[in-house]
Jmol script that loads the backbone (N, CA, C; Angstrom):
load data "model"
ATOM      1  N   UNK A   1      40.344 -47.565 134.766  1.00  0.00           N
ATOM      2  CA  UNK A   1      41.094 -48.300 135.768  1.00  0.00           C
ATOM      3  C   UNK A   1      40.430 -49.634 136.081  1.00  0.00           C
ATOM      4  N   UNK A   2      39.268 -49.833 135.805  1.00  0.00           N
ATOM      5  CA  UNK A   2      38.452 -51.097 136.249  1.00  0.00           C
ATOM      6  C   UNK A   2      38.913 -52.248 134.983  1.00  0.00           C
ATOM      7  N   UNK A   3      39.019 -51.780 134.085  1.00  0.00           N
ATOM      8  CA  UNK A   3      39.608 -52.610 133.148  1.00  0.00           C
ATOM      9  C   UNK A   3      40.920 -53.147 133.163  1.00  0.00           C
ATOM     10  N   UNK A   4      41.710 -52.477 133.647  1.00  0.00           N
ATOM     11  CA  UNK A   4      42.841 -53.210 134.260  1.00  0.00           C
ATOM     12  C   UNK A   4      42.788 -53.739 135.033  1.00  0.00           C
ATOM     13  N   UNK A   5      41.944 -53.489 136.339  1.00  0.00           N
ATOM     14  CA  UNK A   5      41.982 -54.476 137.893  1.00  0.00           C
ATOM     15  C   UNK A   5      41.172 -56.001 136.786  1.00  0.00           C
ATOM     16  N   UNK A   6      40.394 -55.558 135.751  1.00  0.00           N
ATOM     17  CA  UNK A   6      39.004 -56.674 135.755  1.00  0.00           C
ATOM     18  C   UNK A   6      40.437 -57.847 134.658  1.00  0.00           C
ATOM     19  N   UNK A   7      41.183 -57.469 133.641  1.00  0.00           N
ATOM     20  CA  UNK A   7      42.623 -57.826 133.360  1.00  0.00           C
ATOM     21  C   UNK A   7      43.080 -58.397 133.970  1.00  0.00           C
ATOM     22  N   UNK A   8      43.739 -58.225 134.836  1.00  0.00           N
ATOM     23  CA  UNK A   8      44.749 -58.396 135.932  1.00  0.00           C
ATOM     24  C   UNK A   8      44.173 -59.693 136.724  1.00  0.00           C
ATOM     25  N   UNK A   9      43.253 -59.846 137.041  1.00  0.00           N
ATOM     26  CA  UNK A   9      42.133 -60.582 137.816  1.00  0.00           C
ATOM     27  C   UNK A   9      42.466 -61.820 136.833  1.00  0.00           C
ATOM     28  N   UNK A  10      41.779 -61.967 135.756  1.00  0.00           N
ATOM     29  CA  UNK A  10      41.672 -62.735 134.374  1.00  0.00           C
ATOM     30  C   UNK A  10      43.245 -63.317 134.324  1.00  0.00           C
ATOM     31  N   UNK A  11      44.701 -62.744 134.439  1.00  0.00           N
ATOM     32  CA  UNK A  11      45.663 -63.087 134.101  1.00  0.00           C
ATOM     33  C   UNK A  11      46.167 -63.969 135.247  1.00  0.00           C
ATOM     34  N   UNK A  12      46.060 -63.635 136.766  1.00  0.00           N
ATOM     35  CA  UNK A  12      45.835 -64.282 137.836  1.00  0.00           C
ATOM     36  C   UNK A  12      45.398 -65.823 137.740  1.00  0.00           C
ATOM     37  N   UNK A  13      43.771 -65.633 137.383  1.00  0.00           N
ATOM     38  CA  UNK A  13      43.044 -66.695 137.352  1.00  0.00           C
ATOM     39  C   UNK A  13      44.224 -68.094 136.461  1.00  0.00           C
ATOM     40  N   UNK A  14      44.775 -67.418 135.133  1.00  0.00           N
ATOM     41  CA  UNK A  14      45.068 -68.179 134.213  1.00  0.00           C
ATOM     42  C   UNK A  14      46.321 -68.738 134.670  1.00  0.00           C
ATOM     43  N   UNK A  15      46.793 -67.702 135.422  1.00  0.00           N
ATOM     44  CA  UNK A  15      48.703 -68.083 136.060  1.00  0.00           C
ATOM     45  C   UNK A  15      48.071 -69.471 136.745  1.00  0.00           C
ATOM     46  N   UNK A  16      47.099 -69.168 137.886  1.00  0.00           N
ATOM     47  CA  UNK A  16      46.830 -70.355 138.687  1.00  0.00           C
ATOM     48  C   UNK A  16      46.345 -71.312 138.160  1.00  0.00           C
ATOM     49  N   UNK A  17      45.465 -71.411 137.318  1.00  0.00           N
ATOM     50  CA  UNK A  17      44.770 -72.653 136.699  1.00  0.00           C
ATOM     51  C   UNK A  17      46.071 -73.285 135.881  1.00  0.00           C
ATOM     52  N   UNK A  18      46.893 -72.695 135.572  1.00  0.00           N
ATOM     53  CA  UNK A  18      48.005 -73.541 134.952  1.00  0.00           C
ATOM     54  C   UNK A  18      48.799 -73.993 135.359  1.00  0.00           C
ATOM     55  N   UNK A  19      49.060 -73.369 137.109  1.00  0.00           N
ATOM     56  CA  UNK A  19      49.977 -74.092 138.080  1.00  0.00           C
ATOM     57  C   UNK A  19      49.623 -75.293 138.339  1.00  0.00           C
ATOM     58  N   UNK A  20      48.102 -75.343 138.683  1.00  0.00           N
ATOM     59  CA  UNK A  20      47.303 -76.225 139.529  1.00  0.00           C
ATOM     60  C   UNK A  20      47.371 -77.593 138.189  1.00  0.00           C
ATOM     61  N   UNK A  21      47.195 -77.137 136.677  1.00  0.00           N
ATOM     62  CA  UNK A  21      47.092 -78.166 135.725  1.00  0.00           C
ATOM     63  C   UNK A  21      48.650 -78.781 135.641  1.00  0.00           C
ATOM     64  N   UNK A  22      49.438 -78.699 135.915  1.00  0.00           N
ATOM     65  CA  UNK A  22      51.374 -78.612 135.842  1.00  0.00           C
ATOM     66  C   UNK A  22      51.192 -79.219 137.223  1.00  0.00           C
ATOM     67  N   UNK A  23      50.576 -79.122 138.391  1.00  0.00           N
ATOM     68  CA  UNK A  23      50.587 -79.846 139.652  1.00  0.00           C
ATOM     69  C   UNK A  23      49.996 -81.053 139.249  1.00  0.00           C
ATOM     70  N   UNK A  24      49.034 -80.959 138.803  1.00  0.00           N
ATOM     71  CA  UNK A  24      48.363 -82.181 138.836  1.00  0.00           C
ATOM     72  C   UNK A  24      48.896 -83.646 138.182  1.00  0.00           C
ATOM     73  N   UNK A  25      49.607 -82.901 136.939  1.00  0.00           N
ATOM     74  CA  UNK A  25      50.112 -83.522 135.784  1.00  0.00           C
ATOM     75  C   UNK A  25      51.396 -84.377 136.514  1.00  0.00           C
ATOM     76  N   UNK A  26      52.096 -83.352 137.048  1.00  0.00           N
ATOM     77  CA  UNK A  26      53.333 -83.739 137.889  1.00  0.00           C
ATOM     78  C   UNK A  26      52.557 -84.891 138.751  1.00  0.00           C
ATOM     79  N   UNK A  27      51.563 -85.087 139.449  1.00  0.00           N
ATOM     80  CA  UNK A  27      51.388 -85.879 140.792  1.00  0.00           C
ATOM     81  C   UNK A  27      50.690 -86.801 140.159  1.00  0.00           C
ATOM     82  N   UNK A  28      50.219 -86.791 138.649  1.00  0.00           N
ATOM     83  CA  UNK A  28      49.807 -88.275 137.663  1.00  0.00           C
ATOM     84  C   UNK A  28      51.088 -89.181 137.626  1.00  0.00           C
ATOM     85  N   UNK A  29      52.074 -88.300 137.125  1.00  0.00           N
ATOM     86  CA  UNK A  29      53.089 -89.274 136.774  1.00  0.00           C
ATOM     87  C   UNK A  29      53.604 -89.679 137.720  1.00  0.00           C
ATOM     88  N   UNK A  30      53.568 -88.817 139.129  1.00  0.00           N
ATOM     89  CA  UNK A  30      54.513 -89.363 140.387  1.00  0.00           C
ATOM     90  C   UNK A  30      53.360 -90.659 140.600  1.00  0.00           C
ATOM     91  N   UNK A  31      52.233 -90.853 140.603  1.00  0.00           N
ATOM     92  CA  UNK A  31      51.468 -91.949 140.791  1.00  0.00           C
ATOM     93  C   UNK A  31      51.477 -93.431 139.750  1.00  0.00           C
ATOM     94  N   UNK A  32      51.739 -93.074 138.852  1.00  0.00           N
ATOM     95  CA  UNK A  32      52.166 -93.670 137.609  1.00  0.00           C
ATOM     96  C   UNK A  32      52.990 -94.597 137.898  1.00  0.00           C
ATOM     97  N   UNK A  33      53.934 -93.741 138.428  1.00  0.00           N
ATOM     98  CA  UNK A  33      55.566 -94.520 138.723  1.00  0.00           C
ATOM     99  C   UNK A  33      55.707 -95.361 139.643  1.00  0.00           C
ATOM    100  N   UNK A  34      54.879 -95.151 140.716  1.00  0.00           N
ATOM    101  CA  UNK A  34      54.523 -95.991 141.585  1.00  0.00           C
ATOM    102  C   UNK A  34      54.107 -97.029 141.501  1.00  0.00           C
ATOM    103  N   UNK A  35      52.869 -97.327 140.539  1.00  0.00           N
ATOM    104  CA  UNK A  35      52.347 -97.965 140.543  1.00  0.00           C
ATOM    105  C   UNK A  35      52.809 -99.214 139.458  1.00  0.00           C
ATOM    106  N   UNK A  36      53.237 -98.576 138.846  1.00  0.00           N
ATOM    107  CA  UNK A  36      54.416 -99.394 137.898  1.00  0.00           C
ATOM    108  C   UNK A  36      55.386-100.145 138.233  1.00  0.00           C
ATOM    109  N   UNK A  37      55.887 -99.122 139.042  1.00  0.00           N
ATOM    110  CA  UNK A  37      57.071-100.014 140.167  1.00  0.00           C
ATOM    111  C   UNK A  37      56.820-101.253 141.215  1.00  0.00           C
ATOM    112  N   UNK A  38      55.417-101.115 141.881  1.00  0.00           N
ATOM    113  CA  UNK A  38      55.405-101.929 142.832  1.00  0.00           C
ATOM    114  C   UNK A  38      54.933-103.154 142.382  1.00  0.00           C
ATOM    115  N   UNK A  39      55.423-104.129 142.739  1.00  0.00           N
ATOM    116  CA  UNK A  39      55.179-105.448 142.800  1.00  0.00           C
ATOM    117  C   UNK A  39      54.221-106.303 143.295  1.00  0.00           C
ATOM    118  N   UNK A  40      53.402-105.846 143.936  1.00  0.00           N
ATOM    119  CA  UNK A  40      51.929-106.181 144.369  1.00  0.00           C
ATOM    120  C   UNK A  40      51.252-106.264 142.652  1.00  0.00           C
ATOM    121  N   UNK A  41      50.741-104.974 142.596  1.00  0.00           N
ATOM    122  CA  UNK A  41      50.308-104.097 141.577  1.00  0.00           C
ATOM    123  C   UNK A  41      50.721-105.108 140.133  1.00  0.00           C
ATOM    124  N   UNK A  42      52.187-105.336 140.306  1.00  0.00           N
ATOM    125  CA  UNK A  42      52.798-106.149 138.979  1.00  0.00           C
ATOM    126  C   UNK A  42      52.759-107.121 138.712  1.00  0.00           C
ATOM    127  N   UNK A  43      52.435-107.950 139.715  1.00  0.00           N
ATOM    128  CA  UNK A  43      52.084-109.233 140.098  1.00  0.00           C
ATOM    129  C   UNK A  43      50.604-109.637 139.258  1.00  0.00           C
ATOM    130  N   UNK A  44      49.850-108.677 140.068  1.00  0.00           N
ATOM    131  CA  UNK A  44      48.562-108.876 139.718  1.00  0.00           C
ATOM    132  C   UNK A  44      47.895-108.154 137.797  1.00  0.00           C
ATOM    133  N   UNK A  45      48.593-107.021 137.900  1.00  0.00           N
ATOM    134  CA  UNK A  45      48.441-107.147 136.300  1.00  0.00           C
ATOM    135  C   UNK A  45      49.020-107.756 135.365  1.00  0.00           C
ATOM    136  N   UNK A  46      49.805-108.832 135.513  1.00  0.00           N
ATOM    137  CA  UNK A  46      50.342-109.627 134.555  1.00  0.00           C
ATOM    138  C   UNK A  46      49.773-111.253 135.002  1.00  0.00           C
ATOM    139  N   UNK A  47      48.660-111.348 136.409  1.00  0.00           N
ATOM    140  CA  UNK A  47      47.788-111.902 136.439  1.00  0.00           C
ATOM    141  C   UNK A  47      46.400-111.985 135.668  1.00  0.00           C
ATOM    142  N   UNK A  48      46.222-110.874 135.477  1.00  0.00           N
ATOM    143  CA  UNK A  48      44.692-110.270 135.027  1.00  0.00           C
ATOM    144  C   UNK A  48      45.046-110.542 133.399  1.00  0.00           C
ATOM    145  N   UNK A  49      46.553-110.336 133.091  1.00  0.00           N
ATOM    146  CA  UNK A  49      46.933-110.544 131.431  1.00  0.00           C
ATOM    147  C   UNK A  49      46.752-112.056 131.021  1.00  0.00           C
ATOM    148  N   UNK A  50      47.342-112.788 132.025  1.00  0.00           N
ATOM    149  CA  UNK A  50      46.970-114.490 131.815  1.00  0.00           C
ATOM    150  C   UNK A  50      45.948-114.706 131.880  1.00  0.00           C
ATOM    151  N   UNK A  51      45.043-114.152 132.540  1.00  0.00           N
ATOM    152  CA  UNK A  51      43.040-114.640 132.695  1.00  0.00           C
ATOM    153  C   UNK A  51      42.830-113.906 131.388  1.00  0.00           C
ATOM    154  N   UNK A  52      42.894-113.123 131.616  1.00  0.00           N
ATOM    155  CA  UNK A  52      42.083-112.198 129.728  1.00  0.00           C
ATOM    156  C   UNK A  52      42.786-113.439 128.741  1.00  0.00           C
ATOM    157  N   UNK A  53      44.004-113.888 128.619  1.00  0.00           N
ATOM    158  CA  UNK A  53      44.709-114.458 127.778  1.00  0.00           C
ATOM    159  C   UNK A  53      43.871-115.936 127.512  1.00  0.00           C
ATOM    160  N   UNK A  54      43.453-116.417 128.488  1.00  0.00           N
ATOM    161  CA  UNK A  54      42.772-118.123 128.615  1.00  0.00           C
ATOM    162  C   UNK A  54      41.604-117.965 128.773  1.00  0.00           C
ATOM    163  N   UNK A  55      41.104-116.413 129.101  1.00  0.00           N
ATOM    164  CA  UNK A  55      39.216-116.356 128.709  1.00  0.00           C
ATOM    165  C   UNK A  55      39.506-116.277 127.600  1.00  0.00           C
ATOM    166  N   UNK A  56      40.103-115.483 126.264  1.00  0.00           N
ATOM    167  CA  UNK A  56      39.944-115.358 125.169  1.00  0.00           C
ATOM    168  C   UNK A  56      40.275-117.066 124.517  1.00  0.00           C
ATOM    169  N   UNK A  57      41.138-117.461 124.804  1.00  0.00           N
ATOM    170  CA  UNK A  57      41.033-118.595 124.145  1.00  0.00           C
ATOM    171  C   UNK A  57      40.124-119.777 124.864  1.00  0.00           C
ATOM    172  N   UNK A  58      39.492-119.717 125.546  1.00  0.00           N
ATOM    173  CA  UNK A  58      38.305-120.420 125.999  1.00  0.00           C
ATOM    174  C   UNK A  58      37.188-120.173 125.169  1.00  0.00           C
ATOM    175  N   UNK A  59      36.796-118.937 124.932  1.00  0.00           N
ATOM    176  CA  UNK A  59      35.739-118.282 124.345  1.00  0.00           C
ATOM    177  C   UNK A  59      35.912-118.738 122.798  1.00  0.00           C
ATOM    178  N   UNK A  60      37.330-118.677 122.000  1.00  0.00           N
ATOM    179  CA  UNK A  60      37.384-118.930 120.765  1.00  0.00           C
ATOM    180  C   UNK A  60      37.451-120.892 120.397  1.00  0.00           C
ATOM    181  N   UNK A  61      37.200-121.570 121.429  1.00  0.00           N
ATOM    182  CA  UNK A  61      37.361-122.944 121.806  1.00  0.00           C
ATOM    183  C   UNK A  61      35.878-123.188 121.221  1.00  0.00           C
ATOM    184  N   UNK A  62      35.314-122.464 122.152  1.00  0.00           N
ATOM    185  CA  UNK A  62      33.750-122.572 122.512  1.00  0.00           C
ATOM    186  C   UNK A  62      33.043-122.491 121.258  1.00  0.00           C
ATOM    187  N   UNK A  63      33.497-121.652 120.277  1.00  0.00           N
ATOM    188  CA  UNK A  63      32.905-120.704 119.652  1.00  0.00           C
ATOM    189  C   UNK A  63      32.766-121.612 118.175  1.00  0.00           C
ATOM    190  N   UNK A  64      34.057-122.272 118.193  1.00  0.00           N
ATOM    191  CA  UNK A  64      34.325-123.417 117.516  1.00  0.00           C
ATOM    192  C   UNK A  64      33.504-124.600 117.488  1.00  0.00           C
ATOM    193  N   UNK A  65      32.951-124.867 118.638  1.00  0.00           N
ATOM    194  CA  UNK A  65      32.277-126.199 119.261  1.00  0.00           C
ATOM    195  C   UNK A  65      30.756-126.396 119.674  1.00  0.00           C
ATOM    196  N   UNK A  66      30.807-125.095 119.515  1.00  0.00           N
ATOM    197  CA  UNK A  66      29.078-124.588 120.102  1.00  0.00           C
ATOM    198  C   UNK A  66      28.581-123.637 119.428  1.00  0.00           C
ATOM    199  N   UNK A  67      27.493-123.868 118.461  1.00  0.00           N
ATOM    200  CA  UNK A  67      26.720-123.014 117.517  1.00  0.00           C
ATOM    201  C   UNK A  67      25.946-121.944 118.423  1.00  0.00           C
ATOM    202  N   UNK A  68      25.393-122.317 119.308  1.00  0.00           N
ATOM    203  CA  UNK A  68      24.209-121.790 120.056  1.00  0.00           C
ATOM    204  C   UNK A  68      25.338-120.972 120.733  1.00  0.00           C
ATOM    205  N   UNK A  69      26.289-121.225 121.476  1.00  0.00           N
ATOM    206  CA  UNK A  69      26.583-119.962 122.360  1.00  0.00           C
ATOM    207  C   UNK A  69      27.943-119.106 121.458  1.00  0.00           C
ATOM    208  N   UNK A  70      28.036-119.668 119.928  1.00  0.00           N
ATOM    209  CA  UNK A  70      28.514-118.685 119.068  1.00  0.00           C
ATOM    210  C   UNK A  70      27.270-117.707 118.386  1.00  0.00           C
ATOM    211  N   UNK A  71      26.154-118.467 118.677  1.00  0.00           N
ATOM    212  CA  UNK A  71      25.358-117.451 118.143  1.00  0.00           C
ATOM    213  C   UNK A  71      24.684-116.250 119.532  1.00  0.00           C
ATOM    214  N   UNK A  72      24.927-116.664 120.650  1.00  0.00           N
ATOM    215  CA  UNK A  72      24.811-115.698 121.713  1.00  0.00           C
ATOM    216  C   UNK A  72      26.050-115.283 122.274  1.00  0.00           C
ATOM    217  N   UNK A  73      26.933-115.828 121.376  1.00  0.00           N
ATOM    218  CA  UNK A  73      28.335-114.643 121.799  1.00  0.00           C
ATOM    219  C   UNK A  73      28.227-112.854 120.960  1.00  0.00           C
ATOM    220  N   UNK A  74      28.084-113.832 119.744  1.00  0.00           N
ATOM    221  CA  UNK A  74      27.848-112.857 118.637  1.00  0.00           C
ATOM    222  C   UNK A  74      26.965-111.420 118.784  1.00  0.00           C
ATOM    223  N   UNK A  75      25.878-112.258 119.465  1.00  0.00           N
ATOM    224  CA  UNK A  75      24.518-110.790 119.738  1.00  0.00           C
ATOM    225  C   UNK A  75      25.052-110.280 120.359  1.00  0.00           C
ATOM    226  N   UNK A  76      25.421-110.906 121.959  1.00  0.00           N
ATOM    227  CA  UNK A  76      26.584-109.975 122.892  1.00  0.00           C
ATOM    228  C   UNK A  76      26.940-109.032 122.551  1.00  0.00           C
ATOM    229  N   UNK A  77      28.392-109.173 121.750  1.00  0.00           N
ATOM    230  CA  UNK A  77      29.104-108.478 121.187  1.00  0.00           C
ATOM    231  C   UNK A  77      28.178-107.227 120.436  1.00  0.00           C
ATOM    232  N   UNK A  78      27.030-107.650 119.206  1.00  0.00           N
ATOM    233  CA  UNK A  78      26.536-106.470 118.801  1.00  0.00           C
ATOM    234  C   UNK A  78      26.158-105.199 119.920  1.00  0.00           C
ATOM    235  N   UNK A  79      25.326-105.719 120.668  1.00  0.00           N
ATOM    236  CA  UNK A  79      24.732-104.717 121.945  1.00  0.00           C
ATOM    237  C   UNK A  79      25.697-104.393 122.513  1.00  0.00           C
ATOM    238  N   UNK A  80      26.634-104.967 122.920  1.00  0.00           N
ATOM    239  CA  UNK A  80      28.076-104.139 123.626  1.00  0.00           C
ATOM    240  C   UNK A  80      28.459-103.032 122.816  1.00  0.00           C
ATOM    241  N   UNK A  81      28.571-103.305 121.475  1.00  0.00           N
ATOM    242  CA  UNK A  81      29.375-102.540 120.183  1.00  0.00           C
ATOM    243  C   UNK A  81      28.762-100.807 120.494  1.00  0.00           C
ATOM    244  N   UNK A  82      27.517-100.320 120.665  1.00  0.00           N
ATOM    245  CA  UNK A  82      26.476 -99.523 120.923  1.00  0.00           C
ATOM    246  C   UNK A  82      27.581 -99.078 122.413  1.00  0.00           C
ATOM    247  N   UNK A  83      27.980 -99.861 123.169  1.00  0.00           N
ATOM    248  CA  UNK A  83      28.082 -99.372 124.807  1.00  0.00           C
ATOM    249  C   UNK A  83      29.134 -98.425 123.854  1.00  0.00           C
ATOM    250  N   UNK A  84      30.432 -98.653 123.315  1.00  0.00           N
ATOM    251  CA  UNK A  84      31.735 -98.000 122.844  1.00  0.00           C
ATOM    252  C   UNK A  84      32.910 -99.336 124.070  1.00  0.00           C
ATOM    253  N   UNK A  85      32.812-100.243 124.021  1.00  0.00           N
ATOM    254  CA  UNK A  85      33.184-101.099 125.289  1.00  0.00           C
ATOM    255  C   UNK A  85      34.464-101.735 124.374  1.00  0.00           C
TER     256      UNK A  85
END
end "model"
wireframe off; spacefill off
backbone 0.3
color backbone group
């Protein structure tokens, strides 16, 4: 009989851990949507897309024009490569 209560226990555990993973999942995407939607939020990441957009071509300007900080862009980059960045 202990093998069934110790079962039963185990099948419990798994019902809930899969509710709670199906809750969570559900309240990612309800956050998702939100955040997608709002216009603050949209504003500013299609801000952050124009700065990444004119650092990168600043950097490839530079890189063109300046030996020395193409050659300390370069190392940069190696030691970053190591982070996974």
């Amino acid at each position: 009989m202990s093998t069934l209560t110790e079962e039963n226990k185990n099948i419990l555990a798994e019902f809930v851990g899969s509710l709670m993973k199906a809750y969570a999942r559900h309240g990612a995407k309800k956050t998702r949507q939100r955040i997608q939607n709002d216009p603050v939020i949209k504003k500013s990441l299609e801000k952050i897309a124009q700065l990444d957009k004119k650092t990168q071509q600043d950097i490839a300007k530079r890189i063109k024009t300046d030996k020395q900080f193409k050659k300390d862009y370069e190392d940069s980059m190696k030691q970053l490569k190591g982070f996974n960045i």
